[in-house]
Chimera marker file (.cmm) of the C-alpha trace (Angstrom):
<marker_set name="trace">
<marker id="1" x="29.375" y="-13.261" z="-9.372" r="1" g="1" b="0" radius="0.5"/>
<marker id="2" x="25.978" y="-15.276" z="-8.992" r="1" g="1" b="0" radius="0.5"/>
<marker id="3" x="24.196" y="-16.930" z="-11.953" r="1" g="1" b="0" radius="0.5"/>
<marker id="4" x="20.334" y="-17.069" z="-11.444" r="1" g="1" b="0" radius="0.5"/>
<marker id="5" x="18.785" y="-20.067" z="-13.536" r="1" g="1" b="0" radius="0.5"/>
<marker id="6" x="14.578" y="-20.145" z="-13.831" r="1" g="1" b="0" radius="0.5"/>
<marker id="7" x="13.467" y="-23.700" z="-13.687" r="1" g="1" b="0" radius="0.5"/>
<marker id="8" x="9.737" y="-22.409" z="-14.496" r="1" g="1" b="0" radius="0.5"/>
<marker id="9" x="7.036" y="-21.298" z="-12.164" r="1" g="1" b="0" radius="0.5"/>
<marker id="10" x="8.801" y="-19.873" z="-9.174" r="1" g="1" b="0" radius="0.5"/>
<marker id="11" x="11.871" y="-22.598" z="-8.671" r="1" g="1" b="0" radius="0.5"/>
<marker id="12" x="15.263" y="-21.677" z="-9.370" r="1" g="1" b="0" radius="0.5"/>
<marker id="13" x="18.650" y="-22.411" z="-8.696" r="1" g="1" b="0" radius="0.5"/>
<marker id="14" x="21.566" y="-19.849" z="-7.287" r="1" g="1" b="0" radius="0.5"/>
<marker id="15" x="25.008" y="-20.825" z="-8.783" r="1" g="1" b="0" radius="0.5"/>
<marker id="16" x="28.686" y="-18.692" z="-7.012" r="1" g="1" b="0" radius="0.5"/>
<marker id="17" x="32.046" y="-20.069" z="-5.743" r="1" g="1" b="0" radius="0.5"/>
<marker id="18" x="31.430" y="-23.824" z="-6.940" r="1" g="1" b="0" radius="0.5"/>
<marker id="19" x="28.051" y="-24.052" z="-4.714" r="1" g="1" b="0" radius="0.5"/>
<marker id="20" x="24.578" y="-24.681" z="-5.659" r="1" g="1" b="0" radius="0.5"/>
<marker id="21" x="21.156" y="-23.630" z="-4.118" r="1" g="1" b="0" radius="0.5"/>
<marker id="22" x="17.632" y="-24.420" z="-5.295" r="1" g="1" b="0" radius="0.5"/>
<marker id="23" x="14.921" y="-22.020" z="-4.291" r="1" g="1" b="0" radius="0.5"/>
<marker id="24" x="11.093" y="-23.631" z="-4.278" r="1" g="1" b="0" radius="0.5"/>
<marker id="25" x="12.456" y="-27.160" z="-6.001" r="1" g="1" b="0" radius="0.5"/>
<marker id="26" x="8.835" y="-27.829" z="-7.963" r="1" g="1" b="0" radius="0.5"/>
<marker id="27" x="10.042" y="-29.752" z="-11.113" r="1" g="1" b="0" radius="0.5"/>
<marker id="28" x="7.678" y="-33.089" z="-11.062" r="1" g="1" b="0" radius="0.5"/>
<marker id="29" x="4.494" y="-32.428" z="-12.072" r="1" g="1" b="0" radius="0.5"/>
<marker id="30" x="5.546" y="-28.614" z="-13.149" r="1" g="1" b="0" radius="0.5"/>
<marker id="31" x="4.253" y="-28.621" z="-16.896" r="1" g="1" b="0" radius="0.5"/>
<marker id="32" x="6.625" y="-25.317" z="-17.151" r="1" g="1" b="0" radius="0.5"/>
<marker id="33" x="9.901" y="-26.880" z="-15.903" r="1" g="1" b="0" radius="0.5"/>
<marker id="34" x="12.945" y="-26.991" z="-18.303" r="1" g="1" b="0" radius="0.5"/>
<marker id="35" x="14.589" y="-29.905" z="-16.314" r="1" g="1" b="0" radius="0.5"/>
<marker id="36" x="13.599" y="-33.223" z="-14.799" r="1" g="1" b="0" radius="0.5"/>
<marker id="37" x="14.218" y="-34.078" z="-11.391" r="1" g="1" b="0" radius="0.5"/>
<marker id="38" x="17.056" y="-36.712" z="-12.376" r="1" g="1" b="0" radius="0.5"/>
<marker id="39" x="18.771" y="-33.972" z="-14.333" r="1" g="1" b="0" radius="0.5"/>
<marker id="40" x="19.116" y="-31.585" z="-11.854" r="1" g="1" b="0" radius="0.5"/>
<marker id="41" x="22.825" y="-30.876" z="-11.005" r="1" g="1" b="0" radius="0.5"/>
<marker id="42" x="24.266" y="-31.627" z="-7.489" r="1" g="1" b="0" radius="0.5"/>
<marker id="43" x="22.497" y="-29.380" z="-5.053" r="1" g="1" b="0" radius="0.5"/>
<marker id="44" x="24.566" y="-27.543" z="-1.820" r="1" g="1" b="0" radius="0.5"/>
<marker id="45" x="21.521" y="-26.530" z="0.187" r="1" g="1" b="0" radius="0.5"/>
<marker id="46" x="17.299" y="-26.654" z="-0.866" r="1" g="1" b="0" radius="0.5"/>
<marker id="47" x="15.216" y="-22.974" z="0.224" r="1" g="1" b="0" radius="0.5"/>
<marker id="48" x="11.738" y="-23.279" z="0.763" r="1" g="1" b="0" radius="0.5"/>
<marker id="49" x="9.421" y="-20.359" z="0.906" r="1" g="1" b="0" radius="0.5"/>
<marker id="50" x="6.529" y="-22.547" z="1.952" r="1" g="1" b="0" radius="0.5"/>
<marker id="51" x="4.737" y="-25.512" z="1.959" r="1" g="1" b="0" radius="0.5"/>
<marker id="52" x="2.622" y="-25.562" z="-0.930" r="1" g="1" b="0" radius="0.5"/>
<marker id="53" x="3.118" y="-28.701" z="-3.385" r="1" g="1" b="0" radius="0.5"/>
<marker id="54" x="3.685" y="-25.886" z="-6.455" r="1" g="1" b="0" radius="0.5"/>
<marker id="55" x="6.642" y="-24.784" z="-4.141" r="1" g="1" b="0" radius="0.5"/>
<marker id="56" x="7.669" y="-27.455" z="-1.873" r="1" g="1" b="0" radius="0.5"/>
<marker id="57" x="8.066" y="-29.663" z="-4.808" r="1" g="1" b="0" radius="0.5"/>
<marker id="58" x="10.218" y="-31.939" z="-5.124" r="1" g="1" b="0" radius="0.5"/>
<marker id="59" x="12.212" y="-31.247" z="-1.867" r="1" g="1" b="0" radius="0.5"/>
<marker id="60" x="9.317" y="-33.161" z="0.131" r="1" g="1" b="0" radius="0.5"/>
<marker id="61" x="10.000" y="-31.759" z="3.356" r="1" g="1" b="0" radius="0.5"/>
<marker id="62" x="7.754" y="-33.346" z="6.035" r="1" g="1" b="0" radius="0.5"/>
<marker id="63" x="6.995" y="-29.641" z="8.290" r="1" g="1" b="0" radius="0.5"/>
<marker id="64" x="7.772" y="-26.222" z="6.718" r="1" g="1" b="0" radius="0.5"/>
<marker id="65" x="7.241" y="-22.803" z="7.637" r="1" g="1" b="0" radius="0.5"/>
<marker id="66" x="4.789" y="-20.098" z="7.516" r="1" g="1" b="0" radius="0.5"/>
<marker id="67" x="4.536" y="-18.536" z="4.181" r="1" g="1" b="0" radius="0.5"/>
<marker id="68" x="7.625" y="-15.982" z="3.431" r="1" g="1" b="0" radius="0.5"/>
<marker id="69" x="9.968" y="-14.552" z="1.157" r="1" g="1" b="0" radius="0.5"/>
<marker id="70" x="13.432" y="-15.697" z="1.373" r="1" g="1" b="0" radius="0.5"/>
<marker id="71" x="16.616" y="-13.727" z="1.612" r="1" g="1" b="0" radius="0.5"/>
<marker id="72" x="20.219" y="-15.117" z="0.165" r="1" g="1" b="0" radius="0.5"/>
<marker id="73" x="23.275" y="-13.452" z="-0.501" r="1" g="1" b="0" radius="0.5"/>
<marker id="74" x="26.059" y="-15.460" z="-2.760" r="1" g="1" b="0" radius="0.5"/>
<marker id="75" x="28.773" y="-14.808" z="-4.467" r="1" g="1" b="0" radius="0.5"/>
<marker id="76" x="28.804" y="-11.234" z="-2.536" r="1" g="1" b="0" radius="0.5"/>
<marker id="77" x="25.079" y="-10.319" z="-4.151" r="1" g="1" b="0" radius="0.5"/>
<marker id="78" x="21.880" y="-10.479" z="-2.613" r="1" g="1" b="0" radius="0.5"/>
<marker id="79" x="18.813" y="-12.185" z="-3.881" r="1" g="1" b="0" radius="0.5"/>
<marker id="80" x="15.351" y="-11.843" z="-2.331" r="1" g="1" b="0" radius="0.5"/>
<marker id="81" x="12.613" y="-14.244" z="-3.875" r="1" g="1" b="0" radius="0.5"/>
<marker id="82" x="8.926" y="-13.115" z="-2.837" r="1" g="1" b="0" radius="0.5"/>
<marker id="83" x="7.394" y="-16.929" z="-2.687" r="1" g="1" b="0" radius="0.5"/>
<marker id="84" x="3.802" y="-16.528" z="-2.930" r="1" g="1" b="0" radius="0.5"/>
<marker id="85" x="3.651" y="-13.342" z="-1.074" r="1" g="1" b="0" radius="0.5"/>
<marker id="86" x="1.462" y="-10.659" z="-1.033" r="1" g="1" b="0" radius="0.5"/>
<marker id="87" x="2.211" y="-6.729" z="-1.139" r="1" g="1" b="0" radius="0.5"/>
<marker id="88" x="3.304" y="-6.523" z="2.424" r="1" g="1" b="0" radius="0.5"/>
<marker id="89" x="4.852" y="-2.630" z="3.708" r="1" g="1" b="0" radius="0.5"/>
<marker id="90" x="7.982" y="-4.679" z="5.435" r="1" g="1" b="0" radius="0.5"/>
<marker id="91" x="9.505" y="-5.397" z="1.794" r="1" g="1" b="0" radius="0.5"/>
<marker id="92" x="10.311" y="-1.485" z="2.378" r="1" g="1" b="0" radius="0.5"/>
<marker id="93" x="13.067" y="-2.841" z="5.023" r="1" g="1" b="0" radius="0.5"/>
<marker id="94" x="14.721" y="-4.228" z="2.439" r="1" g="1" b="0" radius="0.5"/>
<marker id="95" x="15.174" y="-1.261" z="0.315" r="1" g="1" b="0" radius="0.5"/>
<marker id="96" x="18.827" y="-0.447" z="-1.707" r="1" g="1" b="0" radius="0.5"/>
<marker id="97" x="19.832" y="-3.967" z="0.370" r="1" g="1" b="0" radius="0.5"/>
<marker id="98" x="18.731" y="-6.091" z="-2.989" r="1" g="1" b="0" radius="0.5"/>
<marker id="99" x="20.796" y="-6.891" z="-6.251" r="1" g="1" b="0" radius="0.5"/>
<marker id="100" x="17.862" y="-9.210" z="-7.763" r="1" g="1" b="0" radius="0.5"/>
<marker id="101" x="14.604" y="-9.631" z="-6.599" r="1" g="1" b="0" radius="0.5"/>
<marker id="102" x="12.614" y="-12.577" z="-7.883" r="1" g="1" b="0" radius="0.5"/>
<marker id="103" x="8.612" y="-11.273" z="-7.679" r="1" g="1" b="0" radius="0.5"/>
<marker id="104" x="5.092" y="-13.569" z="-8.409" r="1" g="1" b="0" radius="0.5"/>
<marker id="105" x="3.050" y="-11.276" z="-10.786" r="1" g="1" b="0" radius="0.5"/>
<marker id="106" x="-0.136" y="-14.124" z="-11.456" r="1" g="1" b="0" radius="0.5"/>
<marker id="107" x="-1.778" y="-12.421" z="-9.486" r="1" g="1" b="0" radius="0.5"/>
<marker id="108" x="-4.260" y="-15.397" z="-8.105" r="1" g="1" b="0" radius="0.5"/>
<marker id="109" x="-2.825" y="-16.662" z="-4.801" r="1" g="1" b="0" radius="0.5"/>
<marker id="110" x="-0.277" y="-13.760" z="-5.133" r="1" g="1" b="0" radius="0.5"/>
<marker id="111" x="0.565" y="-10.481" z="-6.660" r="1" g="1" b="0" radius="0.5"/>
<marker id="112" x="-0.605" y="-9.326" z="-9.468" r="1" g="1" b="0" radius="0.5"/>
<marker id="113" x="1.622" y="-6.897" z="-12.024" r="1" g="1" b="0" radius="0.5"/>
<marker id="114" x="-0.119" y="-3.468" z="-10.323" r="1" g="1" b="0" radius="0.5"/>
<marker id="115" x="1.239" y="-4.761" z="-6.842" r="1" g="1" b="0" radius="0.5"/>
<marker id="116" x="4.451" y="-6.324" z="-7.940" r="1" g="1" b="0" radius="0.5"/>
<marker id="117" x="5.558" y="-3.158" z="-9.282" r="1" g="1" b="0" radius="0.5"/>
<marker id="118" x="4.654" y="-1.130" z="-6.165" r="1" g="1" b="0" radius="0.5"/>
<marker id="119" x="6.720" y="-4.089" z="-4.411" r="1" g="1" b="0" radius="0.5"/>
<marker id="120" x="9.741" y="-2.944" z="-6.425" r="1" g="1" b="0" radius="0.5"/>
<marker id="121" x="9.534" y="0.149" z="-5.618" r="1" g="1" b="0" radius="0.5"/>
<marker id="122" x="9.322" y="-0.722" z="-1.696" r="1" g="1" b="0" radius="0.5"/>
<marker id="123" x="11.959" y="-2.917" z="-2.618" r="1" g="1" b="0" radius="0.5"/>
<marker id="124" x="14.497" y="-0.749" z="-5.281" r="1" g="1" b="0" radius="0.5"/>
<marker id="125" x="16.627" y="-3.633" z="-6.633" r="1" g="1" b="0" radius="0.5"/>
<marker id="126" x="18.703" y="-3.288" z="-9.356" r="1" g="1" b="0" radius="0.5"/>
<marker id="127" x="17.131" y="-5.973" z="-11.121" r="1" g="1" b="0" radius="0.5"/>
<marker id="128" x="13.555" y="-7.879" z="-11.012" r="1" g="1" b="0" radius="0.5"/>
<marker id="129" x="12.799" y="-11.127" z="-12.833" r="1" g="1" b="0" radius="0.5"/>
<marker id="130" x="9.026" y="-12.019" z="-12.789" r="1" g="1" b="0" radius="0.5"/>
<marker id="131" x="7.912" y="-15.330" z="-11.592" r="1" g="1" b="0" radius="0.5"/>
<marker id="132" x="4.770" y="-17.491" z="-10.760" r="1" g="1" b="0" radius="0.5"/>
<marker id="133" x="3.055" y="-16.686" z="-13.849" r="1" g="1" b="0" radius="0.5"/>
<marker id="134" x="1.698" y="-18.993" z="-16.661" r="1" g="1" b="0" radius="0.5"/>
<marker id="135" x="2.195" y="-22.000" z="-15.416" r="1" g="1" b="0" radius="0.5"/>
<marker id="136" x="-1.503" y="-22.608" z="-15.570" r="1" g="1" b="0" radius="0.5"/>
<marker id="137" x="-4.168" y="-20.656" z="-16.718" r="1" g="1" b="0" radius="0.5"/>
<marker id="138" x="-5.461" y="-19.088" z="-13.411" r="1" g="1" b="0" radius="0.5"/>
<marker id="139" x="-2.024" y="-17.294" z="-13.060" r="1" g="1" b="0" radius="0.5"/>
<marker id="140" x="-2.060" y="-15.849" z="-16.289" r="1" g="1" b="0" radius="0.5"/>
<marker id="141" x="-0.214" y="-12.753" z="-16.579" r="1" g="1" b="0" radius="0.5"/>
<marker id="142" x="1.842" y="-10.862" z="-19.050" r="1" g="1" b="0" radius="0.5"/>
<marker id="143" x="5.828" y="-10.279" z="-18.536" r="1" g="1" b="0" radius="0.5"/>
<marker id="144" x="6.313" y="-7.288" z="-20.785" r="1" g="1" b="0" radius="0.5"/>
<marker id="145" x="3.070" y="-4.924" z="-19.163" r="1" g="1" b="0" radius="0.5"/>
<marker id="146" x="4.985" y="-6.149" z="-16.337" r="1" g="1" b="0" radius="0.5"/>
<marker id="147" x="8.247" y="-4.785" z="-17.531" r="1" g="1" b="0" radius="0.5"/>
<marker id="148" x="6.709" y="-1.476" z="-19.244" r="1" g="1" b="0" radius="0.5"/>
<marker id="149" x="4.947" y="-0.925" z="-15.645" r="1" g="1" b="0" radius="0.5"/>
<marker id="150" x="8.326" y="-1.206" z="-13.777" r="1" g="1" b="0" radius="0.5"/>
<marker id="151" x="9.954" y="1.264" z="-16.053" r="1" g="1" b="0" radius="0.5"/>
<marker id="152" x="13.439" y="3.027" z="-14.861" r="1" g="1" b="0" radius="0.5"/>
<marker id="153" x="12.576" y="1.829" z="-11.495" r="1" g="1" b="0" radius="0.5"/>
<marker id="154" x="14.552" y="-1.329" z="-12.030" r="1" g="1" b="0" radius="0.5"/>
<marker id="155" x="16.192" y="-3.833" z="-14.759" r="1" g="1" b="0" radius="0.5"/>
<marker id="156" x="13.504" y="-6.315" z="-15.974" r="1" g="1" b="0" radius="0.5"/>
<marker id="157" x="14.727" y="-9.319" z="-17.061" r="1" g="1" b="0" radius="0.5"/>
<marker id="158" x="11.787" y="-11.797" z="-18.208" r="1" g="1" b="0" radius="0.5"/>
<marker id="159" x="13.538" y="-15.372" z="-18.555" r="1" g="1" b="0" radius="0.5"/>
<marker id="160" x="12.194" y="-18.787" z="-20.164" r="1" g="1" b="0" radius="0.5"/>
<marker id="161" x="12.989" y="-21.832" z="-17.921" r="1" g="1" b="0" radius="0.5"/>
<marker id="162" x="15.875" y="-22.536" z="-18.387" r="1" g="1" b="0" radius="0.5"/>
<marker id="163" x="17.187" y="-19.268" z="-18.995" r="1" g="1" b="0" radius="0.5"/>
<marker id="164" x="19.910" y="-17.626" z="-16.199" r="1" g="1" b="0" radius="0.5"/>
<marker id="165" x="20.768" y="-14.078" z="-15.527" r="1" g="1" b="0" radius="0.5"/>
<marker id="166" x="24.145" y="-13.473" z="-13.979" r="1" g="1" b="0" radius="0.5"/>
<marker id="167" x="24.923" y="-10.330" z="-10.974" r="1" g="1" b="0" radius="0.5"/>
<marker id="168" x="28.538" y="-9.754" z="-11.529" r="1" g="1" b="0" radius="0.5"/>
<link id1="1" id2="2" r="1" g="1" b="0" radius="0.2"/>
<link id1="2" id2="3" r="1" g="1" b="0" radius="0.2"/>
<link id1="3" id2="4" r="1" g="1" b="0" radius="0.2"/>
<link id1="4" id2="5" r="1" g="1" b="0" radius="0.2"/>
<link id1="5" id2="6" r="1" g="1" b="0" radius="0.2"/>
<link id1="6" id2="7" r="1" g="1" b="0" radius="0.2"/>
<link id1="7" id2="8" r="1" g="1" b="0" radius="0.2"/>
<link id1="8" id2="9" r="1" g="1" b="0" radius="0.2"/>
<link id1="9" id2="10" r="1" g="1" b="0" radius="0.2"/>
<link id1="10" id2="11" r="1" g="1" b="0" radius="0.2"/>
<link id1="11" id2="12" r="1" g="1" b="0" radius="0.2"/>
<link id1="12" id2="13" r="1" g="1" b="0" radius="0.2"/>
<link id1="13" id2="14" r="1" g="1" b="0" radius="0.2"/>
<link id1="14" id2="15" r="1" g="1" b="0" radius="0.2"/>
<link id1="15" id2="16" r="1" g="1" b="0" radius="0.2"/>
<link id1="16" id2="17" r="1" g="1" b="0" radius="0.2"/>
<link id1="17" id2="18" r="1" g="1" b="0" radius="0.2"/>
<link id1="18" id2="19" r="1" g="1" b="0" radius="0.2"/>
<link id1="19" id2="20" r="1" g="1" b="0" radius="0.2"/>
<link id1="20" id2="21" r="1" g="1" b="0" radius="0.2"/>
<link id1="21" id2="22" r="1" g="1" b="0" radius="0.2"/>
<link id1="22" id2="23" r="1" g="1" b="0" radius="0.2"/>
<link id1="23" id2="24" r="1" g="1" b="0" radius="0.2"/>
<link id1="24" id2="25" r="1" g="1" b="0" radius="0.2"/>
<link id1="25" id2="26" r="1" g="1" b="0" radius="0.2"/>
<link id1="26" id2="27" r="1" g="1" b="0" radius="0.2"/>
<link id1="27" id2="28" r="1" g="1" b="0" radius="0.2"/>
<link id1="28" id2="29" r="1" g="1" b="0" radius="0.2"/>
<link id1="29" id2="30" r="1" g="1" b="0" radius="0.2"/>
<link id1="30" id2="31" r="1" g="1" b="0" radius="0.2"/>
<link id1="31" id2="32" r="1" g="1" b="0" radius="0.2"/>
<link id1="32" id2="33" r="1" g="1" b="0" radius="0.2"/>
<link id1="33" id2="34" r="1" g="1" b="0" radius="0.2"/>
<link id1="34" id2="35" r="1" g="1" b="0" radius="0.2"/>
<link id1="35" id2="36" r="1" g="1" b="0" radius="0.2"/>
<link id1="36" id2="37" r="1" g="1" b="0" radius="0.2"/>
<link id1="37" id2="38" r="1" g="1" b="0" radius="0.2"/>
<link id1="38" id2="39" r="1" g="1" b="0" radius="0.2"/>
<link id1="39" id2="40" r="1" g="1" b="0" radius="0.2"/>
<link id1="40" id2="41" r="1" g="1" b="0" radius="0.2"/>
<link id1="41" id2="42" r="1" g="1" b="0" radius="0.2"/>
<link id1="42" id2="43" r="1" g="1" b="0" radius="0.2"/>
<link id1="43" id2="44" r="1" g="1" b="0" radius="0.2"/>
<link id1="44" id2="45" r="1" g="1" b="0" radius="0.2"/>
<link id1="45" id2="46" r="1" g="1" b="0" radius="0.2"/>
<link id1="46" id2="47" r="1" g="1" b="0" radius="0.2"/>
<link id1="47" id2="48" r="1" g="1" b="0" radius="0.2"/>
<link id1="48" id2="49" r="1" g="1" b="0" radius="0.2"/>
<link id1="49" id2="50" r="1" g="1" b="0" radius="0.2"/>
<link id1="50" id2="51" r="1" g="1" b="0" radius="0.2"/>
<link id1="51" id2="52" r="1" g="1" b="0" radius="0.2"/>
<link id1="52" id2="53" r="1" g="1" b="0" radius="0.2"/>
<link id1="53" id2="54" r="1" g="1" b="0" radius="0.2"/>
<link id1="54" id2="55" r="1" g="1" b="0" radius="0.2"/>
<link id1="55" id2="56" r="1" g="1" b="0" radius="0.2"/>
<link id1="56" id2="57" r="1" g="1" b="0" radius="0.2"/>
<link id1="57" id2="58" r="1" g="1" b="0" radius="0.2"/>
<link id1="58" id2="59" r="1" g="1" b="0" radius="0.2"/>
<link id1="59" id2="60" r="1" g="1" b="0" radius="0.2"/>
<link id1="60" id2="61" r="1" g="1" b="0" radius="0.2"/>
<link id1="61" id2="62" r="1" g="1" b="0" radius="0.2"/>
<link id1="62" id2="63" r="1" g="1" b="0" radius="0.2"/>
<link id1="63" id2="64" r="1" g="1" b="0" radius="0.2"/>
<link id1="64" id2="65" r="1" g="1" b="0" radius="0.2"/>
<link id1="65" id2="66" r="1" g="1" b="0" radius="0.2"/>
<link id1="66" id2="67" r="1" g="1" b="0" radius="0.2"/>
<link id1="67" id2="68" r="1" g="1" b="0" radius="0.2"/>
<link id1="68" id2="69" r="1" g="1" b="0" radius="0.2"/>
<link id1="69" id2="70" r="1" g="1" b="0" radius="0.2"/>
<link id1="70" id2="71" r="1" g="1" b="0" radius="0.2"/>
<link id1="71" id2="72" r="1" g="1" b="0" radius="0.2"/>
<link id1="72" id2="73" r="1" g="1" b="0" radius="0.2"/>
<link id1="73" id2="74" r="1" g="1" b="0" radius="0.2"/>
<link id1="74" id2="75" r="1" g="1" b="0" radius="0.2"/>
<link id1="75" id2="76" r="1" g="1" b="0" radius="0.2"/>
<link id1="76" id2="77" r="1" g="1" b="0" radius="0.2"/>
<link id1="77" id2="78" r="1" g="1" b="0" radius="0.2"/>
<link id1="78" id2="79" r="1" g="1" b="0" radius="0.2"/>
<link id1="79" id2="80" r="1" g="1" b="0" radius="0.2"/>
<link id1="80" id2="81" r="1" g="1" b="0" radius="0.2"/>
<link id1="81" id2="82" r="1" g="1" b="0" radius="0.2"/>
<link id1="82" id2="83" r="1" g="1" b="0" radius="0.2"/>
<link id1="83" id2="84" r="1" g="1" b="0" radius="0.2"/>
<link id1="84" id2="85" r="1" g="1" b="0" radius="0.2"/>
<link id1="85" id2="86" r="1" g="1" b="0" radius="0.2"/>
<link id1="86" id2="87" r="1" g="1" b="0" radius="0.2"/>
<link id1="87" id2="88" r="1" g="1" b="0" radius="0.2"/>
<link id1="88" id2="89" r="1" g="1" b="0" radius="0.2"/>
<link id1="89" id2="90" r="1" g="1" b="0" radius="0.2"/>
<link id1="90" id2="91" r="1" g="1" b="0" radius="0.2"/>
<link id1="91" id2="92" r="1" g="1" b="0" radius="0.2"/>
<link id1="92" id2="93" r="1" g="1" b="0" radius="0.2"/>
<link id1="93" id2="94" r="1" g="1" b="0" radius="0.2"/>
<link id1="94" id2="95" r="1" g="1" b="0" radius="0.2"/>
<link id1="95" id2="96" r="1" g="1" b="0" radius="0.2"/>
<link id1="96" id2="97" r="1" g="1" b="0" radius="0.2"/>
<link id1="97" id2="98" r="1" g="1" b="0" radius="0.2"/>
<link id1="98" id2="99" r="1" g="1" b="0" radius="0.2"/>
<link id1="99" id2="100" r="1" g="1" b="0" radius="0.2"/>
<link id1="100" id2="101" r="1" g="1" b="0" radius="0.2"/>
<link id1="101" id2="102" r="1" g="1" b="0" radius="0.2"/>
<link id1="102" id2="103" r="1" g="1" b="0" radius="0.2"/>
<link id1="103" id2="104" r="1" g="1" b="0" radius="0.2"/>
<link id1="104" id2="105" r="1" g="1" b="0" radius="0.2"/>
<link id1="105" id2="106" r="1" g="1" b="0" radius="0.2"/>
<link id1="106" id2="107" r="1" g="1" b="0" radius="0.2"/>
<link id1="107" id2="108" r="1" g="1" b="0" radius="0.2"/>
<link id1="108" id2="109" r="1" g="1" b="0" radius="0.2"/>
<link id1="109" id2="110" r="1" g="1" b="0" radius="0.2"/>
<link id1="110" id2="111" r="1" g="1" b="0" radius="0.2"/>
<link id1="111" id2="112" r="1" g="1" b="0" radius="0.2"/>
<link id1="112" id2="113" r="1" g="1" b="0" radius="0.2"/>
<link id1="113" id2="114" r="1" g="1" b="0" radius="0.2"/>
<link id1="114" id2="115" r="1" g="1" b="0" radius="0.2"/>
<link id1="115" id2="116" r="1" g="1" b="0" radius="0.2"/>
<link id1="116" id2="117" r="1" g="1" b="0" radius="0.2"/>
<link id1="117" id2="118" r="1" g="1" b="0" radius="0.2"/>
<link id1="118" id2="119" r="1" g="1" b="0" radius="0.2"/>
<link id1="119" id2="120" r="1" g="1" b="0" radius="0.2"/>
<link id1="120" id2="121" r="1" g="1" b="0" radius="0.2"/>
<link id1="121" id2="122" r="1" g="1" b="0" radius="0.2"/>
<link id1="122" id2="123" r="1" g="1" b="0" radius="0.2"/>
<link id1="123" id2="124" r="1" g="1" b="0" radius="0.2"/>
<link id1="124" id2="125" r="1" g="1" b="0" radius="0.2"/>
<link id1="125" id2="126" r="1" g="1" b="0" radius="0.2"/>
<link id1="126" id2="127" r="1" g="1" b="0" radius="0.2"/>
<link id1="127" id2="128" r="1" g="1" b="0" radius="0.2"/>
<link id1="128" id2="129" r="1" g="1" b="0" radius="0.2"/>
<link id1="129" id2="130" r="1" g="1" b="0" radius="0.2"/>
<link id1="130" id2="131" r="1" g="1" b="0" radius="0.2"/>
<link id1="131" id2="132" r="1" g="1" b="0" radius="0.2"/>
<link id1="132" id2="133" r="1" g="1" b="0" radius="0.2"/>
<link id1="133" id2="134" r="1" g="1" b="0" radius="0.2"/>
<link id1="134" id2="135" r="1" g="1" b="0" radius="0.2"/>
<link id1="135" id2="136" r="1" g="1" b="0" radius="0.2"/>
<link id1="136" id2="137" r="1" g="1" b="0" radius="0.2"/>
<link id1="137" id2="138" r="1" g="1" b="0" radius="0.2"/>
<link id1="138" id2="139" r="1" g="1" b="0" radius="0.2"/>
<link id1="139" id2="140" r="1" g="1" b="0" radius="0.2"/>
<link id1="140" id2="141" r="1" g="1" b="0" radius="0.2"/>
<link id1="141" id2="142" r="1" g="1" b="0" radius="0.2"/>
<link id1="142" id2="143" r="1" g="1" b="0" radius="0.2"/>
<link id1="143" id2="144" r="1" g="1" b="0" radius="0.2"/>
<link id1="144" id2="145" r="1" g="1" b="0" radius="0.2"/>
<link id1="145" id2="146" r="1" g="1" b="0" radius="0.2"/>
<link id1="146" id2="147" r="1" g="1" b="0" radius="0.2"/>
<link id1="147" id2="148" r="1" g="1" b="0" radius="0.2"/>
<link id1="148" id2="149" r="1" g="1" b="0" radius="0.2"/>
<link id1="149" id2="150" r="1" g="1" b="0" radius="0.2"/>
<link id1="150" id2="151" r="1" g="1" b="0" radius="0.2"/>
<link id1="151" id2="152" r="1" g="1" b="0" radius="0.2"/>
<link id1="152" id2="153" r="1" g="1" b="0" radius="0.2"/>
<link id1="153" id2="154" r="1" g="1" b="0" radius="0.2"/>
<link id1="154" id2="155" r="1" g="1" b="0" radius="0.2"/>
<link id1="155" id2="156" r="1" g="1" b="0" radius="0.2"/>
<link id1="156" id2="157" r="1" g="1" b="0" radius="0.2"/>
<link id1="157" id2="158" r="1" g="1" b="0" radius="0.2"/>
<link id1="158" id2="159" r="1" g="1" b="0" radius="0.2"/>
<link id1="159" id2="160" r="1" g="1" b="0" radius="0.2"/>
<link id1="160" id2="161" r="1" g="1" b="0" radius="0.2"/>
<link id1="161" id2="162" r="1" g="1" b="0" radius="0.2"/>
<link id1="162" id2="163" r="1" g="1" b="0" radius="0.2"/>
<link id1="163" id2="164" r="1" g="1" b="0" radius="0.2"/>
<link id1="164" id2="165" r="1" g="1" b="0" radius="0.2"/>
<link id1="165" id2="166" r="1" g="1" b="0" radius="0.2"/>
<link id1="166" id2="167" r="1" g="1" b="0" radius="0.2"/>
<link id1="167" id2="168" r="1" g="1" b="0" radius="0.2"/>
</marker_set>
C-alpha cells in the first residue's frame, strides 16, 4: 500500500512500510502549499526532478540534474511524477509499468491538458493525478476538462493540497 499526499504545485510526499519520501519539496514561498516547512513530518529520502526554485524548493540542493521525470516504486506500486516535462515519445517505455502517474497540465513551462492526456495514453496508468497547475496565474488550467479529456483511459483523481490518494 502507498499513500500519495499533494503538498500543492507539483511537491508531494510518498508514504509505505513506515518510510517517507518527498518528491519536488517547494513549500516556502509556495502560496498553494497546505503545510509549512517546520510541519513537515520526518522525511526518509528528498526526489528532485530538477533544479528550478518552484521544484527544488526547500531541499536546497547546491548541483542537480538535467530536467526529468522521476520513477519510484514503494510499498510494491510504482509512481512516475512528470516534473516539468514536456510530451516526450520515451514515456511510451513506461507503458502498463505505472500504478499512478503524477502529470503537469499548466501548460506554460510544461504540458498543457491536450498533451498530458496523450502522455497518459503513452503512459496507461491506472491512475493520473494532475499537478503544476494554479499555483499562479500563468499556469492556469482546469482539473475536470482535464479529467473529462482522459476519459476511460485512466482513474483521475484531482486532489487539494493536502489531500492523499492511497494504491493498495
Amino acid at each position: 500500500m502507498l499513500t500519495l499526499k499533494f503538498h500543492g504545485h507539483a511537491c508531494f510526499t510518498l508514504e509505505a512500510d513506515g518510510r517517507r519520501v518527498i518528491i519536488d519539496p517547494f513549500l516556502t514561498g509556495n502560496p498553494a502549499t497546505d503545510i509549512p516547512l517546520a510541519r513537515l513530518p520526518k522525511i526518509d529520502a528528498v526526489l528532485l526532478s530538477h533544479g528550478h526554485g518552484d521544484h527544488l524548493g526547500d531541499a536546497r540542493g547546491q548541483f542537480t540534474t538535467n530536467p526529468c521525470g522521476v520513477v519510484a516504486t514503494m510499498g510494491g506500486r510504482t509512481v512516475y511524477h512528470c516534473g516539468d516535462t514536456g510530451l516526450t515519445m520515451e514515456m511510451q517505455l513506461l507503458a502498463g509499468r505505472v500504478d499512478a502517474m503524477l502529470v503537469p497540465i499548466g501548460d506554460n513551462y510544461t504540458m498543457g491538458v491536450e498533451d498530458a492526456v496523450r502522455a497518459v495514453e503513452f503512459v496507461q496508468p491506472r491512475a493520473v493525478i494532475p499537478m503544476h497547475y494554479n499555483t499562479w496565474d500563468v499556469i492556469k488550467a482546469d482539473p475536470e476538462q482535464f479529467k473529462r479529456q482522459v476519459g476511460g483511459r485512466a482513474r483521475v483523481v484531482v486532489l487539494a493540497p493536502g489531500e492523499a490518494h492511497t494504491l493498495s
